[in-house]
N, C-alpha and C positions, 0 to 999 in steps of 0.2 A: 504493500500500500504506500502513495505519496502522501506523509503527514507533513501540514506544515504545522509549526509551533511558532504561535505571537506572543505571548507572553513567558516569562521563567518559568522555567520545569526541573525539577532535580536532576543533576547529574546523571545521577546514577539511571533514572527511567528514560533519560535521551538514550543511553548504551544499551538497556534492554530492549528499548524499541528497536535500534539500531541490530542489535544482534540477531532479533527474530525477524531479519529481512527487510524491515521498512525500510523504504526509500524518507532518511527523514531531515527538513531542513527549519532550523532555528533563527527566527526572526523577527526581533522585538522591537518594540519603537516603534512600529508604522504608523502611518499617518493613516487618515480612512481611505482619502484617495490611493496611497500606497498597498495598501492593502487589497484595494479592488484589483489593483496593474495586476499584484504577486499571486492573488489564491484561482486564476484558472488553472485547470492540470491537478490540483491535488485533489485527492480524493476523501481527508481529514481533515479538518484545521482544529486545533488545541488554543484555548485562550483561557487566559487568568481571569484577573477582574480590568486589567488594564483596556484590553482589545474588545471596541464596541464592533460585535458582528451585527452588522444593521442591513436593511433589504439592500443595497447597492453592491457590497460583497458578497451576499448569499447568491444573488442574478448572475454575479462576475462568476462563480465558484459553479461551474454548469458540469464538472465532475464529482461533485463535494457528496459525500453520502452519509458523512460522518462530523457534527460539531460536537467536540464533546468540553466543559467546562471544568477548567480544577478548581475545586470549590464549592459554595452552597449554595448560592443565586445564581438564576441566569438569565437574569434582567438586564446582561448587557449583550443579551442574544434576541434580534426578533424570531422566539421561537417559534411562534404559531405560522409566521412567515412561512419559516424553513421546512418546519412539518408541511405546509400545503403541498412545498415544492416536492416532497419526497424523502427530505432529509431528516433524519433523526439528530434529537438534540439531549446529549446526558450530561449529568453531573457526576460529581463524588461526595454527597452528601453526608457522609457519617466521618471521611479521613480529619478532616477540619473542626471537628468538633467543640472538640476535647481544648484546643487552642485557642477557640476564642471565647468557650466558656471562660479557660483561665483568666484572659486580657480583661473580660468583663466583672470578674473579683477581684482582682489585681487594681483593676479600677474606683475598684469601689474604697478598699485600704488607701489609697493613692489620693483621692479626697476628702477621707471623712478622717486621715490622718494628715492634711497640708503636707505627704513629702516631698512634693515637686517644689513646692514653694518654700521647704524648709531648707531643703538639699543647695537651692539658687543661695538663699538668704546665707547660710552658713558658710560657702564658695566663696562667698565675697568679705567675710570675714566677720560677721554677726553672730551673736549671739541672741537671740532673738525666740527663747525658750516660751515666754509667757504667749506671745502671738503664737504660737501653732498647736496651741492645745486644743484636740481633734475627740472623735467620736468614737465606741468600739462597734463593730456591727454585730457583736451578739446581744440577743436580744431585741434587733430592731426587725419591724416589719418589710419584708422583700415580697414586693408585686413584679411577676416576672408579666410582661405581655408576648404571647407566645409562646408554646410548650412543644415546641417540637424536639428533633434531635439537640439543639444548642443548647433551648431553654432547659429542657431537663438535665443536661448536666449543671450547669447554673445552679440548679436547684436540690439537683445531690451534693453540692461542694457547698451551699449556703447552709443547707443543711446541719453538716459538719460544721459550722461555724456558729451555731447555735442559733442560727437566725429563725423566724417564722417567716413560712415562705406561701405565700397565696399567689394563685397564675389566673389569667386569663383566654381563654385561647379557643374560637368558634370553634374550633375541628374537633379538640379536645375535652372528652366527659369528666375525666379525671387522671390526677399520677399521684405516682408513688409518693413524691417527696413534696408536693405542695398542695393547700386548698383550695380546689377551685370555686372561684367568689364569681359575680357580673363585674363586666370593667368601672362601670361607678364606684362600686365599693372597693374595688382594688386603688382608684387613683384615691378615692378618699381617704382610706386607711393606711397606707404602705408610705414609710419613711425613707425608702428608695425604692425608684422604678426603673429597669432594666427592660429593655427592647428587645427583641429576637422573633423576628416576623418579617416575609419579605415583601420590596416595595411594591404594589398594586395599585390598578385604582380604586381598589378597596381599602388599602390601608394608607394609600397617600394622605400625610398628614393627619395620622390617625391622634396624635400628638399636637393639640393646636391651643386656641387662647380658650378656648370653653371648657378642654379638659385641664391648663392647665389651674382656672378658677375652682376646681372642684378640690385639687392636690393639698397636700398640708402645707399648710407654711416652713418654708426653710428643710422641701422635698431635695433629696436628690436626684437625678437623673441618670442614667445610663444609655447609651445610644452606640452597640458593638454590629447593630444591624444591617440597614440599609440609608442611606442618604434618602429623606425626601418623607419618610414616615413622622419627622419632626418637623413642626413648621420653624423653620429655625429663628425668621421673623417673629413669631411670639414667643421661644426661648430666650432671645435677648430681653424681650420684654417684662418675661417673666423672673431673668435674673435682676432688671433692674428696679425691679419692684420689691425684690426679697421673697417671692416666693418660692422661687426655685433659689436655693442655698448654695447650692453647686452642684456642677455638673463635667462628665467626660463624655466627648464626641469622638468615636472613630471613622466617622461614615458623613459623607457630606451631601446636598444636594448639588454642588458643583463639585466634581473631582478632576483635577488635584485643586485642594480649596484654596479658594482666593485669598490673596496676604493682607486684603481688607477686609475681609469678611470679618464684621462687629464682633463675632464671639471672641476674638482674638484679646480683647482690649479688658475683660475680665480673670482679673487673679483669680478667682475659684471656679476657674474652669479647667479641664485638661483635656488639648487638641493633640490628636495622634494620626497619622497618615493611612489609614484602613490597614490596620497592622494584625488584626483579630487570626491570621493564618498564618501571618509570619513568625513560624516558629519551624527550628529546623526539624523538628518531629512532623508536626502537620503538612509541612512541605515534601517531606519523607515520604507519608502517609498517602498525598494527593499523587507524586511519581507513579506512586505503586498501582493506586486503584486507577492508572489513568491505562497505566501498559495491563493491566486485568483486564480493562472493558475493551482496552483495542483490541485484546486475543478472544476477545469474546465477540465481539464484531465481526473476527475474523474468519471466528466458527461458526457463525449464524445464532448463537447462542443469545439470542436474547427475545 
């Protein structure tokens, strides 16, 4: 098979590819126009979260049979597109999990204890002990929205940390590790909220100024998800108001996010580059299950 690969992929799964025959070439950076010139002829194309595969490459791509995504969304694939055309469109939904469960508690310790902001202040030679006294998260209320694969580990690891943990999630009746409440009484009650739900136009801005007047005062936020299920316009608004206390964004509605984009300009925020998979394990994990599904492809196997 000619795989093309647009965004980073382990090592190690270029050489398995490589080994079991594929014709396979590695091409990151494109532009969209670029992109349309390079994908006739292959009959794969591999993208991360970087490479928006939109109808002008999928029309170019008149060999393509095969899109497959490393990672949990594929909202940067017009897949209903591709399916009409004939093309099959997969993910690796479970390799990624685990990582950016972690990035989204990691998150949470990271603002409810100011280390970013202690770690800067102490760098530059302060002492500055009294201003960063933070919060513990056991014992506090954690409203996950969304219980899928991510959110539930989320909420096995919250768990472990003594937290009570309520979800909300349409698809899901119930889990193991949290209670499932209606989303009013989750924003109402939970002293942090944590995202894991992908972007639709059902869940566009599922996150906006009406729910965030319902949230506690001085909520936290969490956002390890998707760009655009926050309205990020009333996240400022809601930080400068004091209701939202602080907040971590991995995921933006423009990416790579603007160096003016307002949230910048609040110390109790923490701005991170959609890093939720970046982890040399998850990246490991994604290699693997990407050369699984091509040999699985290959054998009609699915």
């Amino acid at each position: 098979m000619k795989v093309l690969i647009c965004d980073a992929v382990a090592e190690d799964a270029v050489k398995m590819m490589q080994s079991a025959g594929h014709e396979v070439t590695v091409k990151t950076g494109m532009t969209p126009e670029e992109l349309v010139a390079e994908v006739p002829g292959y009959e794969v194309a591999i993208v991360r979260s970087a490479t928006k595969f939109r109808q002008p490459a999928i029309d170019a791509g008149t060999s393509l049979k095969l899109i497959m995504r490393g990672g949990v969304g594929i909202d940067n694939i017009d897949a209903d597109y591709a399916r009409e055309k004939g093309i099959l469109v997969w993910n690796t939904p479970a390799a990624s999990s685990a990582g950016v469960a972690e990035l989204a508690i990691g998150l949470m310790f990271a603002v409810s204890r100011h280390i970013c902001r202690a770690d800067i202040s102490t760098k530059k030679g302060k002492w500055e002990k009294k201003l960063f006294k933070g919060n513990e998260l056991g014992g506090k209320v954690l409203g996950i929205i969304g219980l899928g694969r991510i959110g539930t580990e989320v909420a096995k690891r919250a768990k472990g940390l003594g937290m009570s943990v309520v979800g909300f999630d349409p698809l899901v009746e119930e889990c193991d590790y949290a209670r499932m409440v209606t989303f009013d009484r989750l924003l109402a009650d939970s002293d942090i909220i944590t995202l894991h739900l992908p972007h639709t136009k059902d869940t566009h801005h599922i996150i906006s100024g009406p729910e965030f007047e319902k949230m506690k005062k001085d909520v936290i936020l969490i956002n390890v998800a998707r760009g655009g299920v926050v309205n990020e316009e009333a996240l400022v608004r809601a930080l400068e108001s004091g209701k939202v206390g602080r907040a971590a964004v991995d995921v933006f509605e423009v990416e790579p996010m603007d160096p003016k984009n307002p949230l910048t300009k609040f110390d109790n925020v923490i701005l991170t580059p959609h890093i939720g998979a970046s982890s040399v394990e998850s990246q490991g994990r994604i290699g693997y299950e990407l050369v699984d599904k091509l040999e699985r492809f290959v054998k009609g196997n699915y």
